[in-house]
mmCIF file of the N, C-alpha and C atoms, coordinates in Angstrom:
data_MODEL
# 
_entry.id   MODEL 
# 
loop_
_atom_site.group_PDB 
_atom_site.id 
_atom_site.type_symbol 
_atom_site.label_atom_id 
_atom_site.label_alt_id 
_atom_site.label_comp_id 
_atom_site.label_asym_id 
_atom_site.label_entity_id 
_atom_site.label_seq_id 
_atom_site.pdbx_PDB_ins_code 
_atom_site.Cartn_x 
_atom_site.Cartn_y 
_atom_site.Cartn_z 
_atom_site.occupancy 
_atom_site.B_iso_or_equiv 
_atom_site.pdbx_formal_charge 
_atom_site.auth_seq_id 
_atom_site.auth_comp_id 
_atom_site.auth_asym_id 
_atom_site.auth_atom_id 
_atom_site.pdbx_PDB_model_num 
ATOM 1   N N  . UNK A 1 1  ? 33.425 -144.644 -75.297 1.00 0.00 ? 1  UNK A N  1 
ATOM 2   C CA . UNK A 1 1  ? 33.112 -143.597 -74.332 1.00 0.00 ? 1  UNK A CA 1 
ATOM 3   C C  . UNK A 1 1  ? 33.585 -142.263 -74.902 1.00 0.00 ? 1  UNK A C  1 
ATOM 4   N N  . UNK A 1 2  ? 32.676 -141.191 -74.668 1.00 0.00 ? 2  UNK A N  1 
ATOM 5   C CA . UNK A 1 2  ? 32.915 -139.862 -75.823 1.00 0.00 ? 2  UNK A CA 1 
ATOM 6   C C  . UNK A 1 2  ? 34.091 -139.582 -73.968 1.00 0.00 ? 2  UNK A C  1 
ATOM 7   N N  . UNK A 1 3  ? 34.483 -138.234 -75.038 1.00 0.00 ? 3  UNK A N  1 
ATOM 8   C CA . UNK A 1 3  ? 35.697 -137.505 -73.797 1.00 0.00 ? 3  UNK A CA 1 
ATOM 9   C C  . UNK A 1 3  ? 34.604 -136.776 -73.017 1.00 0.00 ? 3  UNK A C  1 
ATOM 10  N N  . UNK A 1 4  ? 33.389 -136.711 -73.196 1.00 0.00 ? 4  UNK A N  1 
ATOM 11  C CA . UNK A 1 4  ? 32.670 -135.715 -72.342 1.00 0.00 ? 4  UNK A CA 1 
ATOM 12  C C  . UNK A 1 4  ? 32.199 -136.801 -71.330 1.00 0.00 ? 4  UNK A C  1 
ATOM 13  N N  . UNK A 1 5  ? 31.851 -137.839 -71.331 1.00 0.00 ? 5  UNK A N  1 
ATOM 14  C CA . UNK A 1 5  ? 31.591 -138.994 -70.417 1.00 0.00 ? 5  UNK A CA 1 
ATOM 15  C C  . UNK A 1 5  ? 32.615 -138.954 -69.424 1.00 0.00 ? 5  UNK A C  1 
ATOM 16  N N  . UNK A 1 6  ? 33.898 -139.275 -70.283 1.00 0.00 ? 6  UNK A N  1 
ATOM 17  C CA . UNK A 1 6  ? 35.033 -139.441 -69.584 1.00 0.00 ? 6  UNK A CA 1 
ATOM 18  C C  . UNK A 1 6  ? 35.188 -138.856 -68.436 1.00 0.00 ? 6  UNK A C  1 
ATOM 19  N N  . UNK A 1 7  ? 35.202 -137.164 -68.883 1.00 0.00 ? 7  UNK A N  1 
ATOM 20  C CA . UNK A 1 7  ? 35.252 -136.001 -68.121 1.00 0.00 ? 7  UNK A CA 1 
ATOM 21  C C  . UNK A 1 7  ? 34.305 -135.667 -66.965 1.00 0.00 ? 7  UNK A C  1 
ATOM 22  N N  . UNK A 1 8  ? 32.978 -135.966 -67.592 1.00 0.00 ? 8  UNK A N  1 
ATOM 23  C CA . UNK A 1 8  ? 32.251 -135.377 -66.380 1.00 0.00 ? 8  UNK A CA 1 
ATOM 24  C C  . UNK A 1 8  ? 31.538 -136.463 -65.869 1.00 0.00 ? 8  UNK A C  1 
ATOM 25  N N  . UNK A 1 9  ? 31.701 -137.666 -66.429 1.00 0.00 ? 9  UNK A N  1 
ATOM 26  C CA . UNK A 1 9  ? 31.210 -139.460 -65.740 1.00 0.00 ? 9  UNK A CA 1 
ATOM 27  C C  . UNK A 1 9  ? 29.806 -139.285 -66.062 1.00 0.00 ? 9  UNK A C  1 
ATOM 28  N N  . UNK A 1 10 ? 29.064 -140.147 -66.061 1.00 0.00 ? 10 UNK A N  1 
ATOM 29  C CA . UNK A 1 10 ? 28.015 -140.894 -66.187 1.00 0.00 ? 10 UNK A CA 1 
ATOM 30  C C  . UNK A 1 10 ? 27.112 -140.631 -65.010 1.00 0.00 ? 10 UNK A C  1 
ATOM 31  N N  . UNK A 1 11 ? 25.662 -140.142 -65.343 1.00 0.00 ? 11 UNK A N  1 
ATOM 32  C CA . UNK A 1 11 ? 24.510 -140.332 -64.645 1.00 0.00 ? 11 UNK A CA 1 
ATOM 33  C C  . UNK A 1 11 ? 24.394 -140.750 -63.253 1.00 0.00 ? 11 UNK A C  1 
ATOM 34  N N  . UNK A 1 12 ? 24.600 -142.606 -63.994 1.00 0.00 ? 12 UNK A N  1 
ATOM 35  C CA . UNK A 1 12 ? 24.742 -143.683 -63.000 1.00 0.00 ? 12 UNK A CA 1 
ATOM 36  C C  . UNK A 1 12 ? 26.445 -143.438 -61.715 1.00 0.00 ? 12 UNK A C  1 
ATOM 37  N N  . UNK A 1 13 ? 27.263 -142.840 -62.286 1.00 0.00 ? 13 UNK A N  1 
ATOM 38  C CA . UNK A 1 13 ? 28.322 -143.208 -61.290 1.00 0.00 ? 13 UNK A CA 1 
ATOM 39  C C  . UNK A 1 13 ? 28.482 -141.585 -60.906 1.00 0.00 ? 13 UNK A C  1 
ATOM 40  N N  . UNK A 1 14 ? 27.670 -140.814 -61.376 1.00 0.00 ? 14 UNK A N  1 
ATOM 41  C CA . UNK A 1 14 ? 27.773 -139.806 -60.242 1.00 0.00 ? 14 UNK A CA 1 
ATOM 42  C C  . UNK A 1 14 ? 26.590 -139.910 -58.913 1.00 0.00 ? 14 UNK A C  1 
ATOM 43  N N  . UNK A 1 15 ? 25.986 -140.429 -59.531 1.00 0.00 ? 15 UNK A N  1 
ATOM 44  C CA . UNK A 1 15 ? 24.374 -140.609 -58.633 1.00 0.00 ? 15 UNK A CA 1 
ATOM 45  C C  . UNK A 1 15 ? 24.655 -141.520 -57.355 1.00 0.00 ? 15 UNK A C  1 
ATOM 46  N N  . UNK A 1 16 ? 25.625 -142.577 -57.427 1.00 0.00 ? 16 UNK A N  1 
ATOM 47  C CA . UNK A 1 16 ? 26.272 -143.794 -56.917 1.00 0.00 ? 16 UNK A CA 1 
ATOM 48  C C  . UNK A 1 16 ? 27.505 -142.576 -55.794 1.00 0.00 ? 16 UNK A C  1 
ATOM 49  N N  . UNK A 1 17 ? 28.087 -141.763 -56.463 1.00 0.00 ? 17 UNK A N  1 
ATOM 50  C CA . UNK A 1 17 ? 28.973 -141.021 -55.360 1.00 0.00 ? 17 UNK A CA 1 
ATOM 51  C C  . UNK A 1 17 ? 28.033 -139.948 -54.769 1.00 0.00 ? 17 UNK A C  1 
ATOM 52  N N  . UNK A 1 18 ? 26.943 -139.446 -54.981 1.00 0.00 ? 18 UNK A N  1 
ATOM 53  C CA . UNK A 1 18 ? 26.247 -138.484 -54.426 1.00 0.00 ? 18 UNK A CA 1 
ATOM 54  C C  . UNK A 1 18 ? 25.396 -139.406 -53.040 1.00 0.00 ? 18 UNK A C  1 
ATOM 55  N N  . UNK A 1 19 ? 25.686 -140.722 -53.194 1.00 0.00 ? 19 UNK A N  1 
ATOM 56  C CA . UNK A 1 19 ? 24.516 -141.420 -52.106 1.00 0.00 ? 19 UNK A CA 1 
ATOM 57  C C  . UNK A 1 19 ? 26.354 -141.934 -51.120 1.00 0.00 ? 19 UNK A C  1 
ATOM 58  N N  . UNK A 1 20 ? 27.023 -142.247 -51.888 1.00 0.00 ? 20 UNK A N  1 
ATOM 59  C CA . UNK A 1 20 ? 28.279 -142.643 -51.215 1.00 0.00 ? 20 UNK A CA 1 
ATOM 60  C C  . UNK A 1 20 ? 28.489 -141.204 -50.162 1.00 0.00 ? 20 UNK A C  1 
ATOM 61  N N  . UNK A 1 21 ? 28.346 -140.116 -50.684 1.00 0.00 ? 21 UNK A N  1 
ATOM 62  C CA . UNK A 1 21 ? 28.704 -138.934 -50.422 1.00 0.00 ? 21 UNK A CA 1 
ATOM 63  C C  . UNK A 1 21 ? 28.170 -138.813 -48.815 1.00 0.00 ? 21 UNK A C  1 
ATOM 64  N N  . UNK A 1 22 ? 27.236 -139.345 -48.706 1.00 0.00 ? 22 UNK A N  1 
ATOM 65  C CA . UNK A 1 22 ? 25.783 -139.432 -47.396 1.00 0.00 ? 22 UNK A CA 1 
ATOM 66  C C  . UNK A 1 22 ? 26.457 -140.315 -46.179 1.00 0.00 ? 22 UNK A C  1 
ATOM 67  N N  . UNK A 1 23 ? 27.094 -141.452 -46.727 1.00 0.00 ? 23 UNK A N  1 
ATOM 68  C CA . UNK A 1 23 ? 27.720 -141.372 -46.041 1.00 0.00 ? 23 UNK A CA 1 
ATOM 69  C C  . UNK A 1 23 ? 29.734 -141.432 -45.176 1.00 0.00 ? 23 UNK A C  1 
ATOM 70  N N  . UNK A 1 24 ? 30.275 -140.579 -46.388 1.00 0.00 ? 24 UNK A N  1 
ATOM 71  C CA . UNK A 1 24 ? 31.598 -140.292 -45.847 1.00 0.00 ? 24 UNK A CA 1 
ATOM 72  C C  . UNK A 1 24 ? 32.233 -139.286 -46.708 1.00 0.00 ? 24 UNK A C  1 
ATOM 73  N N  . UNK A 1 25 ? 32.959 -138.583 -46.385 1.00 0.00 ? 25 UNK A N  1 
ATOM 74  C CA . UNK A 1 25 ? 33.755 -137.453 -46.818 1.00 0.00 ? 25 UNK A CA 1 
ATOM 75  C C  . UNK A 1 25 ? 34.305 -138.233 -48.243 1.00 0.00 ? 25 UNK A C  1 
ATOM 76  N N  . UNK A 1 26 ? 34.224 -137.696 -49.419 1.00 0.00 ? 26 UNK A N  1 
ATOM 77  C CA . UNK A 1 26 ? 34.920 -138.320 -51.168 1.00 0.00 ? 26 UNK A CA 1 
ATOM 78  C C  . UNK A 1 26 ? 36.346 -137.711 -50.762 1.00 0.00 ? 26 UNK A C  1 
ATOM 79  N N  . UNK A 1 27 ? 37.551 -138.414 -51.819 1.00 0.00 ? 27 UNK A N  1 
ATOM 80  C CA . UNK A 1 27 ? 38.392 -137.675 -51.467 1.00 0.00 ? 27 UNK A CA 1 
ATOM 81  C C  . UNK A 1 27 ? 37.981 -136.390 -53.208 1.00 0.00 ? 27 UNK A C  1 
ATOM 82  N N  . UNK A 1 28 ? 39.104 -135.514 -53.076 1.00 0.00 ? 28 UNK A N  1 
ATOM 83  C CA . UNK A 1 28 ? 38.714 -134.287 -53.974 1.00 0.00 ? 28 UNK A CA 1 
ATOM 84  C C  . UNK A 1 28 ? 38.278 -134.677 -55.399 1.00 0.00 ? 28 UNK A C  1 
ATOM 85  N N  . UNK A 1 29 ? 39.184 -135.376 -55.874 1.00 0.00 ? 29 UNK A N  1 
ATOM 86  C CA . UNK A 1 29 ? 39.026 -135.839 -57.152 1.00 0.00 ? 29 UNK A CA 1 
ATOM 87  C C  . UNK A 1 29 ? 37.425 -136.090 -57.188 1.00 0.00 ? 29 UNK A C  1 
ATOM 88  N N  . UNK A 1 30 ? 36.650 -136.686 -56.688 1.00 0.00 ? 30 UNK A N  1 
ATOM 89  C CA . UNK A 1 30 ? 35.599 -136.935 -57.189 1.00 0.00 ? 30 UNK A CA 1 
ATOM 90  C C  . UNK A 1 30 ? 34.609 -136.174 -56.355 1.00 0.00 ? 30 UNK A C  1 
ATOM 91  N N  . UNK A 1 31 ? 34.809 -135.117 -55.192 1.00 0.00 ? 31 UNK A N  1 
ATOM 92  C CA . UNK A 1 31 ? 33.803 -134.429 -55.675 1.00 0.00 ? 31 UNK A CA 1 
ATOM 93  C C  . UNK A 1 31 ? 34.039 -133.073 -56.208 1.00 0.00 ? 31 UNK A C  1 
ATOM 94  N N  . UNK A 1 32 ? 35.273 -133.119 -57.010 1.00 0.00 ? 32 UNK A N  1 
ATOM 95  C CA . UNK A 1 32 ? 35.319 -132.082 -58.043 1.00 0.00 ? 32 UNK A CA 1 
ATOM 96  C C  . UNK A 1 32 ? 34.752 -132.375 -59.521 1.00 0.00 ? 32 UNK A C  1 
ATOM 97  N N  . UNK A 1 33 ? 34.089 -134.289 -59.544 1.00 0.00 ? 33 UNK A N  1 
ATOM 98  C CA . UNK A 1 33 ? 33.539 -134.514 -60.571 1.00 0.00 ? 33 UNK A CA 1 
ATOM 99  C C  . UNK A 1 33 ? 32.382 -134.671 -60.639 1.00 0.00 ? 33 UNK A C  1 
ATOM 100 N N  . UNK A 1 34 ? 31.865 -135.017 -59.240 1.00 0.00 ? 34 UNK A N  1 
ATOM 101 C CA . UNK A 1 34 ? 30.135 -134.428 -59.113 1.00 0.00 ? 34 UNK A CA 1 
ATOM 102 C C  . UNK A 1 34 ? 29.988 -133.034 -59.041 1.00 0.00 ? 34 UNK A C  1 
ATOM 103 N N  . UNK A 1 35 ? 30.896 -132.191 -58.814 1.00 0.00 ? 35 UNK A N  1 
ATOM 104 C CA . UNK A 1 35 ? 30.414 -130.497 -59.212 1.00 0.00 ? 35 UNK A CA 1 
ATOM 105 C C  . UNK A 1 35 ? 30.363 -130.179 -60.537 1.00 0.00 ? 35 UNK A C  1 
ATOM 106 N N  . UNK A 1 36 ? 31.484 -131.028 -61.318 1.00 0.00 ? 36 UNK A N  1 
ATOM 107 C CA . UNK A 1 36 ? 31.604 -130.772 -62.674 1.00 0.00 ? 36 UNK A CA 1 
ATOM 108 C C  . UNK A 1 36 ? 30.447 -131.289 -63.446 1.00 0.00 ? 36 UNK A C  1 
ATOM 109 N N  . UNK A 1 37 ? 29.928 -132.325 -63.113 1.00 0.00 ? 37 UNK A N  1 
ATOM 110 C CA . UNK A 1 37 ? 28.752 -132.897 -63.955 1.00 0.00 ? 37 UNK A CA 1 
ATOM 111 C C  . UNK A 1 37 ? 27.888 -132.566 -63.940 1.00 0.00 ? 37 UNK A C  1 
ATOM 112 N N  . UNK A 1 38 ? 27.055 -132.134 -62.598 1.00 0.00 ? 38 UNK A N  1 
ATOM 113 C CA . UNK A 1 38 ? 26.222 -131.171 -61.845 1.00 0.00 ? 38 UNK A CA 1 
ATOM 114 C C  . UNK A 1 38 ? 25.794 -129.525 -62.731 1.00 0.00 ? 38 UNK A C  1 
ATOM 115 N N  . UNK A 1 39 ? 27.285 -129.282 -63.146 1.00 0.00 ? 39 UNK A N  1 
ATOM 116 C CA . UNK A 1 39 ? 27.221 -128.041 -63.816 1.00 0.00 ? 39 UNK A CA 1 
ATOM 117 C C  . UNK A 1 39 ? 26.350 -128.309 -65.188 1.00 0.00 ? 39 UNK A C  1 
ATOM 118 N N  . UNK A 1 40 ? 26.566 -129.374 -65.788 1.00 0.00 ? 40 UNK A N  1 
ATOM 119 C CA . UNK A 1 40 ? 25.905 -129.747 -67.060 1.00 0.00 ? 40 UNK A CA 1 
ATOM 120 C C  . UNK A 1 40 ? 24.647 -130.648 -67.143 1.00 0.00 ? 40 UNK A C  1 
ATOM 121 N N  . UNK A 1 41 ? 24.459 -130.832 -66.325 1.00 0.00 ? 41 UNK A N  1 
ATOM 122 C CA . UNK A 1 41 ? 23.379 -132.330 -66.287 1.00 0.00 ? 41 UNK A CA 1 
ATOM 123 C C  . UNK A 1 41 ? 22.188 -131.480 -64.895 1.00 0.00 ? 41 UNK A C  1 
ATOM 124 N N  . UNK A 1 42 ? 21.033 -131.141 -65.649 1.00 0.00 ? 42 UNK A N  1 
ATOM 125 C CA . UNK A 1 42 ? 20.223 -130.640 -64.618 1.00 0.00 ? 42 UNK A CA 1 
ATOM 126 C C  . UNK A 1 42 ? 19.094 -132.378 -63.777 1.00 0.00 ? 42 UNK A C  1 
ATOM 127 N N  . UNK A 1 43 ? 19.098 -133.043 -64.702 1.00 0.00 ? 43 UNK A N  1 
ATOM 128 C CA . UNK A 1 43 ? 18.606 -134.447 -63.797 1.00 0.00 ? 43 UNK A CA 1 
ATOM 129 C C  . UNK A 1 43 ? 19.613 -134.795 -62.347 1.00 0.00 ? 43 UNK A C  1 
ATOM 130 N N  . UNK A 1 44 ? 20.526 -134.432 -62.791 1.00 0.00 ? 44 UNK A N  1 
ATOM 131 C CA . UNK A 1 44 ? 21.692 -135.346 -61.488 1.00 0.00 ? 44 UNK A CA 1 
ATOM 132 C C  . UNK A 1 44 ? 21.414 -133.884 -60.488 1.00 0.00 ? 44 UNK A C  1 
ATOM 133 N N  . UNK A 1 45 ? 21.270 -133.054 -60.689 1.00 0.00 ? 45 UNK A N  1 
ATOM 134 C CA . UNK A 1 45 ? 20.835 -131.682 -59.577 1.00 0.00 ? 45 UNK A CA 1 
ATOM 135 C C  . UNK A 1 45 ? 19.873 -132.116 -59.110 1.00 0.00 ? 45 UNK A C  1 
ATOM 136 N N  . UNK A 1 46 ? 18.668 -132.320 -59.648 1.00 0.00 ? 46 UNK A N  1 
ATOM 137 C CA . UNK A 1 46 ? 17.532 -132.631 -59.120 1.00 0.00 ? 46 UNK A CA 1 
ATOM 138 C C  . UNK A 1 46 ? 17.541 -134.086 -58.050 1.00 0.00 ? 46 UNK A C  1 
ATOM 139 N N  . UNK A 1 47 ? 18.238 -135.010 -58.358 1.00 0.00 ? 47 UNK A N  1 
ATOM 140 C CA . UNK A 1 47 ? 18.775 -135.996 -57.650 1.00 0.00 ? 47 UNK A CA 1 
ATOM 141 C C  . UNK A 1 47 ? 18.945 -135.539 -56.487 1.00 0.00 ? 47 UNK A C  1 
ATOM 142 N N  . UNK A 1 48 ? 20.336 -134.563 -56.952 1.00 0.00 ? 48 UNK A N  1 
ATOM 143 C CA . UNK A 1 48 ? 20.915 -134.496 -55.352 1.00 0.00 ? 48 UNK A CA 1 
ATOM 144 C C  . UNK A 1 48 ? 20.224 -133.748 -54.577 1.00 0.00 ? 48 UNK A C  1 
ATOM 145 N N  . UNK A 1 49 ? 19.554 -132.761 -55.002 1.00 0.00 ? 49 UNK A N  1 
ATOM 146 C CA . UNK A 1 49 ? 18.145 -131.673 -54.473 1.00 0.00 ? 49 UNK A CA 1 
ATOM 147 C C  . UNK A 1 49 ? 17.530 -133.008 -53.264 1.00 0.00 ? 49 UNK A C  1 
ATOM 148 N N  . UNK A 1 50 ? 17.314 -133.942 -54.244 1.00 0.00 ? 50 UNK A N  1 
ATOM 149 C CA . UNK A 1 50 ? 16.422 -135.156 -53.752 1.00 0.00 ? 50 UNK A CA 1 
ATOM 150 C C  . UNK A 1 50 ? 16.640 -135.759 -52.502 1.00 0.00 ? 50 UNK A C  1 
ATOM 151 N N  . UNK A 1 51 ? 17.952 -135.949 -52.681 1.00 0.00 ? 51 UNK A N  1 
ATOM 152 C CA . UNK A 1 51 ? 18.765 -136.915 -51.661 1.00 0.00 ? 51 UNK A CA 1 
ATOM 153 C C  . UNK A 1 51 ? 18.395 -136.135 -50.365 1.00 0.00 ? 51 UNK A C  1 
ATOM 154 N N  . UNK A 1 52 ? 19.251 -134.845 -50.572 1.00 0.00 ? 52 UNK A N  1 
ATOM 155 C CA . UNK A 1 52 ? 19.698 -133.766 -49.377 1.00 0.00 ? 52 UNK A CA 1 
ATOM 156 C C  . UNK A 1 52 ? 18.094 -133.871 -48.286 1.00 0.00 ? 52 UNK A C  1 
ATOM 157 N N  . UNK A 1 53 ? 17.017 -133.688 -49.384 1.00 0.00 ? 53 UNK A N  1 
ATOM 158 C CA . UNK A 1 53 ? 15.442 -133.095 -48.946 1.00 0.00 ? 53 UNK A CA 1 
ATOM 159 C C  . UNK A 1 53 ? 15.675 -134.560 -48.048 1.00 0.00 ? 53 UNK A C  1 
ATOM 160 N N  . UNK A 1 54 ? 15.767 -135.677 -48.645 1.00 0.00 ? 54 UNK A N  1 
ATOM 161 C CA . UNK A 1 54 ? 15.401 -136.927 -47.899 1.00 0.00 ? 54 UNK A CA 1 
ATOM 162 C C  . UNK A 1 54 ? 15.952 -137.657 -46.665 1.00 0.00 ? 54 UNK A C  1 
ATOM 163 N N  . UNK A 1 55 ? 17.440 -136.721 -46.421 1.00 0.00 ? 55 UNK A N  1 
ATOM 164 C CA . UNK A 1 55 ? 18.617 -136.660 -45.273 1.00 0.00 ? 55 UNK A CA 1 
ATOM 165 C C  . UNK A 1 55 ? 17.677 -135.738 -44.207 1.00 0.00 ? 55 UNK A C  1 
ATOM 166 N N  . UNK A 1 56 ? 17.347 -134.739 -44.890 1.00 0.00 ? 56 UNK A N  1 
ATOM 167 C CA . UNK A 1 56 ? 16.932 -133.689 -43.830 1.00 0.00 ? 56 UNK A CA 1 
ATOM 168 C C  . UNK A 1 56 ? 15.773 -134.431 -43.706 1.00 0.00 ? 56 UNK A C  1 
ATOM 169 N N  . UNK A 1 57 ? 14.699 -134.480 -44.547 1.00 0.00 ? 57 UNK A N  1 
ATOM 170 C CA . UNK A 1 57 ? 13.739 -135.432 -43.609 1.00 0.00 ? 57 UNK A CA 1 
ATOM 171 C C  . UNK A 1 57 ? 13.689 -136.824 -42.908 1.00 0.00 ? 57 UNK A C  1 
ATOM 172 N N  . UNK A 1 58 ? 14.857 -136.986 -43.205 1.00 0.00 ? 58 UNK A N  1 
ATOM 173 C CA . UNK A 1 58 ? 14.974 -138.081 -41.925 1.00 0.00 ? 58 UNK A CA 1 
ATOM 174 C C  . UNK A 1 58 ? 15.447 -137.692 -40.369 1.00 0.00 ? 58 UNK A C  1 
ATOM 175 N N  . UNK A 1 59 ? 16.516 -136.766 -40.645 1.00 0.00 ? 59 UNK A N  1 
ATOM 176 C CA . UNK A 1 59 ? 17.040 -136.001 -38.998 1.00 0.00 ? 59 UNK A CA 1 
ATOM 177 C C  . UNK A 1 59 ? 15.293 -135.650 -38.971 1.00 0.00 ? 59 UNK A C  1 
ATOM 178 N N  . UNK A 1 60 ? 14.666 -134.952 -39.492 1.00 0.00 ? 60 UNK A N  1 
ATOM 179 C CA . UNK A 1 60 ? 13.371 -134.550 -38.572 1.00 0.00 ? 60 UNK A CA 1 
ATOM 180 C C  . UNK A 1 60 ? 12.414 -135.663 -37.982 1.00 0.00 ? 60 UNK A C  1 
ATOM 181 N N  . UNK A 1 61 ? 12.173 -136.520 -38.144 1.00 0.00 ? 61 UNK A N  1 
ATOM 182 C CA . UNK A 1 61 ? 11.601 -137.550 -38.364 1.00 0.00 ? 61 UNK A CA 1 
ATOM 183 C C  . UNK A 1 61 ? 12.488 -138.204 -36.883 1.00 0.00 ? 61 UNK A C  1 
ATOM 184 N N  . UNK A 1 62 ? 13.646 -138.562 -37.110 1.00 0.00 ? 62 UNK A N  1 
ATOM 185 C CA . UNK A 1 62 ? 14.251 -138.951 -35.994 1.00 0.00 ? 62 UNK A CA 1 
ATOM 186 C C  . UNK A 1 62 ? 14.535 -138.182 -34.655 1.00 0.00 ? 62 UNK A C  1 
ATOM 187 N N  . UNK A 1 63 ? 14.320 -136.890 -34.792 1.00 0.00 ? 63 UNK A N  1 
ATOM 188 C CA . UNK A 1 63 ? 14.189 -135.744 -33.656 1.00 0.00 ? 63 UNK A CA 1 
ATOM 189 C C  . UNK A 1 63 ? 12.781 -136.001 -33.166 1.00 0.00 ? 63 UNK A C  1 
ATOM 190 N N  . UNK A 1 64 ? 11.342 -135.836 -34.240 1.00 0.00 ? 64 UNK A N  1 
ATOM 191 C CA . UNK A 1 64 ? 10.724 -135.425 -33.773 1.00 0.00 ? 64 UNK A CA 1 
ATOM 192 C C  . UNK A 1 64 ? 9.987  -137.034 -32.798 1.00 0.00 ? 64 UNK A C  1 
ATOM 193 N N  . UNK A 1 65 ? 10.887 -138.164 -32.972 1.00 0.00 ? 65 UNK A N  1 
ATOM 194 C CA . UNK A 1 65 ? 10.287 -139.297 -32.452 1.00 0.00 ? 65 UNK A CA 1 
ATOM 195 C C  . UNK A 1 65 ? 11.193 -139.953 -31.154 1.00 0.00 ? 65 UNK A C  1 
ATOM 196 N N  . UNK A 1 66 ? 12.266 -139.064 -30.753 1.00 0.00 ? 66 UNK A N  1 
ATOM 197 C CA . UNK A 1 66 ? 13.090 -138.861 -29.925 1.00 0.00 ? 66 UNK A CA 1 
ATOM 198 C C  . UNK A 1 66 ? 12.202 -138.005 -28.701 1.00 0.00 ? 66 UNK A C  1 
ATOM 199 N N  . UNK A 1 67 ? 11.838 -137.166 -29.012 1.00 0.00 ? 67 UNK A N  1 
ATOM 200 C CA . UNK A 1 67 ? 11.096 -136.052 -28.432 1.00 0.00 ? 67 UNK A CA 1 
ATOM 201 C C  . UNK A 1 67 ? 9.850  -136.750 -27.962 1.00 0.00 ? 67 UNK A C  1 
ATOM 202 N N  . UNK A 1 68 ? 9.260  -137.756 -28.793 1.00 0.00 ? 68 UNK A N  1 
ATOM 203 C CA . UNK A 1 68 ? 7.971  -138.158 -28.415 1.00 0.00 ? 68 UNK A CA 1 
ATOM 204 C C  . UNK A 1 68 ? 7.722  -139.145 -26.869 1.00 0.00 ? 68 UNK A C  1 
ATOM 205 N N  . UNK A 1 69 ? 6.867  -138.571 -26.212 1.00 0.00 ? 69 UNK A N  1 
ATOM 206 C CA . UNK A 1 69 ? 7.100  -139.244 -24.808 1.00 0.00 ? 69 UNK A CA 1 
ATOM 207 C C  . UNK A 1 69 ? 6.605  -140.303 -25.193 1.00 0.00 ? 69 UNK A C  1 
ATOM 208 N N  . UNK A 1 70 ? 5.755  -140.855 -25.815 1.00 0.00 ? 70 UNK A N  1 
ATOM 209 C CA . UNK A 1 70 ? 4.765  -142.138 -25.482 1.00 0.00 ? 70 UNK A CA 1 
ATOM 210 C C  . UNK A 1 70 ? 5.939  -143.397 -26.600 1.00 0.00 ? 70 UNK A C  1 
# 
C-alpha cells in the first residue's frame, strides 16, 4: 500500500463511508478522510454528487406520494 492510499484510502472504502455517511453521523477522523480524498480523486466527487442527487430524489418522491390523495 503506497502512503498516498494510506492517507487518503481507497476508492472502494471511501465510497463505502460516503453511503455509511446516509445513514449516521462518521465520527471526525473519517470524514476528515472523505474530504481529504475528495480533494484528489474527482470520480469519488462525482459519486457523492450521485448519492446526495439520489437522497434528494427520494425525499421528493416520498413527499410527493404522501401528498397524493388516491
Amino acid at each position: 500500500m503506497s502512503a498516498m492510499t494510506w492517507l487518503l484510502g481507497t476508492c472502494r472504502e471511501v465510497s463505502a463511508l460516503v453511503l455509511r455517511a446516509e445513514d449516521r453521523r462518521l465520527p471526525l477522523k473519517q470524514r476528515l478522510a472523505i474530504r481529504l480524498h475528495l480533494m484528489a480523486c474527482d470520480n469519488c466527487v462525482r459519486f457523492t454528487r450521485q448519492v446526495a442527487l439520489m437522497r434528494q430524489a427520494s425525499a421528493t418522491w416520498r413527499r410527493y406520494s404522501e401528498s397524493d390523495p388516491s
